[in-house]
Every structure is written in C-alpha cells, then in structure tokens.
N, C-alpha and C positions, 0 to 999 in steps of 0.2 A: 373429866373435862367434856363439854358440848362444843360440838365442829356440826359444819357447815359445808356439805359437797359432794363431792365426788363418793357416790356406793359401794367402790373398790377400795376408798381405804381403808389402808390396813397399819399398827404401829408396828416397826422394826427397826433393825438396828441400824437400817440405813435411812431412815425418817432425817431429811431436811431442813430444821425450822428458820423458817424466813420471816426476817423482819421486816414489814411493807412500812413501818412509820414516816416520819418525815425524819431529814437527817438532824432537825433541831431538836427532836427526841430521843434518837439514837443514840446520839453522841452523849446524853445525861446517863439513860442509863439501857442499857441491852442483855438479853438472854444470851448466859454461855453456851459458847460454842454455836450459835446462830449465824449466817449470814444476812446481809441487809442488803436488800434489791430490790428498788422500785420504779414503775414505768416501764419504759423499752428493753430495760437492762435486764428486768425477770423476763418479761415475755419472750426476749434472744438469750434466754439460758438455757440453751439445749443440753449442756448437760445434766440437766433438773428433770429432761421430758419421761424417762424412765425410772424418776426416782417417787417413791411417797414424801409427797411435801408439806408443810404444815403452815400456814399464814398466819403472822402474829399482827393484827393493829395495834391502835388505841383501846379499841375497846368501843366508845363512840361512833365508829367509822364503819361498823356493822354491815351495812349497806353496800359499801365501798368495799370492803373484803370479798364478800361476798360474790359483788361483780367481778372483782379480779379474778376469783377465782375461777369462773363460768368461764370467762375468756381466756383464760393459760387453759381448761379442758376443751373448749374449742380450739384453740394454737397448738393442739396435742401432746396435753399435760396426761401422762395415766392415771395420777392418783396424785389429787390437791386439793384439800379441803383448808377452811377458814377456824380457825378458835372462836368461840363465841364469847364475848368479852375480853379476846384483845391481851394484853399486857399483862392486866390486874389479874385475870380470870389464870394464867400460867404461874403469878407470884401468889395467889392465895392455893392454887391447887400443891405449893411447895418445890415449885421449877426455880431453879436456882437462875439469879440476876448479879450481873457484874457492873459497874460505876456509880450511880451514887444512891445506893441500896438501903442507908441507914431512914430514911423514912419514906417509904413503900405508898405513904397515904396519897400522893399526889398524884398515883397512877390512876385511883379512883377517880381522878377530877376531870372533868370535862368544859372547853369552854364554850360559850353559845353558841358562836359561829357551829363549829364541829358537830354541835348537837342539833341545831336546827338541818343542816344537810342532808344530816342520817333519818330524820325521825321518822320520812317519808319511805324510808327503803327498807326500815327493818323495824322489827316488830317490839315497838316502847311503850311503857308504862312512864307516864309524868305527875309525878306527885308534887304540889304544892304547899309546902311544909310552915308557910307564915300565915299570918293572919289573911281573912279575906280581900281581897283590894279593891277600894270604892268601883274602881273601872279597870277592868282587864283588855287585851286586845284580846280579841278572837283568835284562836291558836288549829292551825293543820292538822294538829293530835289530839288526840282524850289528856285533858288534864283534871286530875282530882284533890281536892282541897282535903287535906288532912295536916290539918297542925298539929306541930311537934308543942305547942303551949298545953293541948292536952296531958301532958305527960308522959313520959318513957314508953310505959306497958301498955297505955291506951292505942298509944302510936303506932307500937310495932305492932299490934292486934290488928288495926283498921288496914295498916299496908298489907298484912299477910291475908287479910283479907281481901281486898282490891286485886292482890296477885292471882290469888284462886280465881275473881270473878273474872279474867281474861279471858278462861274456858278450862273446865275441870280436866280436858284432857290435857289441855297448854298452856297452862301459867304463865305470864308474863314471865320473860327470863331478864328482859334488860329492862331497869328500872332507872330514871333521871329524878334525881331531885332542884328542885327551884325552890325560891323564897325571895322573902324581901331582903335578906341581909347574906353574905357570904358566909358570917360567923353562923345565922341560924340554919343553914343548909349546911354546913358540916357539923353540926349536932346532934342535929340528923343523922346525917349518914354514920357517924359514929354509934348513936341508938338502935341502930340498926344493923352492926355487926353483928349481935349475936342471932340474927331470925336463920332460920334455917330453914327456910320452904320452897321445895324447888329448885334449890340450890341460884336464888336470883342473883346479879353480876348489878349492884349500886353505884351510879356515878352520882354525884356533884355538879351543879352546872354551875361554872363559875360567875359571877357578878350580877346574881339575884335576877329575880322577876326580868326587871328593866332592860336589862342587857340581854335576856332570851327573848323577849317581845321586840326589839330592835333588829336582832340576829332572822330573827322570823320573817319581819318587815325587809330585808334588805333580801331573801332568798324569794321573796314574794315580787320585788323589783326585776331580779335576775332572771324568773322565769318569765314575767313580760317584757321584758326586751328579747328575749329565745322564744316565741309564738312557736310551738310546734314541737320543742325539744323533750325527747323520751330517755330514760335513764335504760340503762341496760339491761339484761334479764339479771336475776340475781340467784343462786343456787338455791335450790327447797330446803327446807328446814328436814 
C-alpha cells in the first residue's frame, strides 16, 4: 500500500486505522476493527497522540486526507499518515471489510462533486473515455481523451501510457475516469482491472462528462464568493 505523511511511520501491532469517511459511507460498509472519527472528534483523540495511525478515505478525498493528516501532526500526532486511494486501495490490497462487502466495485466510484474538490489538492490523472464532445468546458486538470471505442488492449495500452508520461520517476497514481455515459465509464474501469503499472488506484466518476463539468462550474462559484481563500498545507508525497 502507498501512504501519505508522517517519516516516522512505522506498521505494528498497535497501528490505529481510522476511518475519516462521511457517516453515510460508513455505515454501508467499514474496515474491521477500525474506528471512525471525523472533525473535532479525531483532532481531541488524545489517546491516538502516541499511537501510529493510519487514515482511510474515499479514495477521491486525497487532498482532504492528506490535509488532515498535516494537521493531527501539527495538533501533536507522532506518527499519521493517509492511504493513498482510500477505501478501494485497503480492499484491493486484501484488508478485510465488514457490511455490505458482496460488491466491492462501488468503492471504486466517485461522484463529481467529490472529484472536482480533490483534483486541485492531489495529484490526478483524468481520462476521457467517450467519444470527443463537440464542446467541452475548460477543466482545472489535464484531461486526456482516450476512448474505450478503441478497443480493450488499445485502451489499456494508451492509459498505461499517459500514466508513465506523468513523469518516469512518478506515475500518476490516482486515475479518474469520465465519459459521456455512466455505463461507458464503468467499462472502462472494468478494462482496466487487469493493467498493472504502478500499481494506479481507478475511480469512476459518476454521471458522465455533464455532471463533472457542472461540479467544476459550481467549485469555480465557490471560490469567487471566498476571494482569497487558501486550502491547507497538504503532506509530501
């Protein structure tokens, strides 16, 4: 697994895993034997300060983890780092999940909102997997048009490609897929289970093109009404 933080961590058998989700995630489905503490409630868990602890998201929230994490190490955290890819990135690594575990795919999924927030804070790869679209909105992040109409092996060649070109020492690790259809972006990312480069962490962004250029647009609102507002430091990679 790829983490996020603190230099001194180290795994043992008194390793913490904390789930930061929201609780309408939680409650579907969570990592055994985890706790779940978000906001004021981890930052006042002094019994955590001397522990190595381990932050689970989304997956998507990248950004957000991250921050968290920086700031429980300033609130004098010893040793807390972030997962990199969240949820998915502990069930594909074979971390065992308790509640509703029989289809695992929807951890992969991300929905706009969530993904346009993060995309600015951590380091994404956006792949455009339908056909071209007459007019796109101008988008905050590199997005690359690679349709999945090419074909399987064409497809997964050109993404494993794009991942390399992020930079031969650092691969893209978190990869979003879009399209114009929700069915063609989970065909996608189904096609794309078996590449093995880098080990990259694939979401889904859920409700096509249309709804991540809306999600974009409404985060673009948000920051001119906030003139001036800075996101927090976030841990180095």
């Amino acid at each position: 697994m790829s983490f996020a933080g603190s230099k001194s961590f180290r795994a043992s058998p008194e390793l913490v895993v904390v789930d930061i989700r929201p609780d309408s995630e939680h409650e579907r489905v969570w990592i055994a034997g985890s706790i779940h503490l978000t906001g004021t409630a981890l930052a006042s868990a002094g019994y955590l300060r001397e522990k190595p602890v381990l932050l689970v998201g989304t997956g998507p929230d990248a950004g957000d983890a991250e921050a968290t994490c920086r700031r429980l190490e300033k609130g004098g955290f010893k040793s807390v780092r972030a997962l990199l890819g969240g949820i998915a990135a502990w069930s594909r690594a074979g971390g065992k999940l308790e509640g509703e575990v029989s289809a695992p795919a929807h951890l992969n999924h991300a929905s706009a909102d969530a993904f346009a927030r993060d995309a600015a804070r951590a380091h994404w790869l956006l792949i455009d997997v339908g056909a071209p679209p007459s007019r796109g909105l101008e988008l905050p992040v590199q997005r690359l048009a690679i349709p999945i109409s090419h074909g399987e092996a064409s497809f997964r060649s050109e993404v494993a490609a794009a991942i390399r070109g992020q930079g031969a020492s650092s691969p893209a690790r978190l990869v979003a897929l879009t399209g114009a259809t929700d069915s063609e972006v989970e065909a996608a990312r189904l096609a794309l289970a078996p590449l093995d480069l880098a080990d990259p962490f694939v979401f889904a962004v859920d409700g096509g093109r249309a709804a991540l250029e809306s999600a974009f647009e409404r985060q673009r609102m948000i920051a001119a009404a906030a003139p001036g507002r800075t996101e927090g430091a976030v841990c180095a990679r």
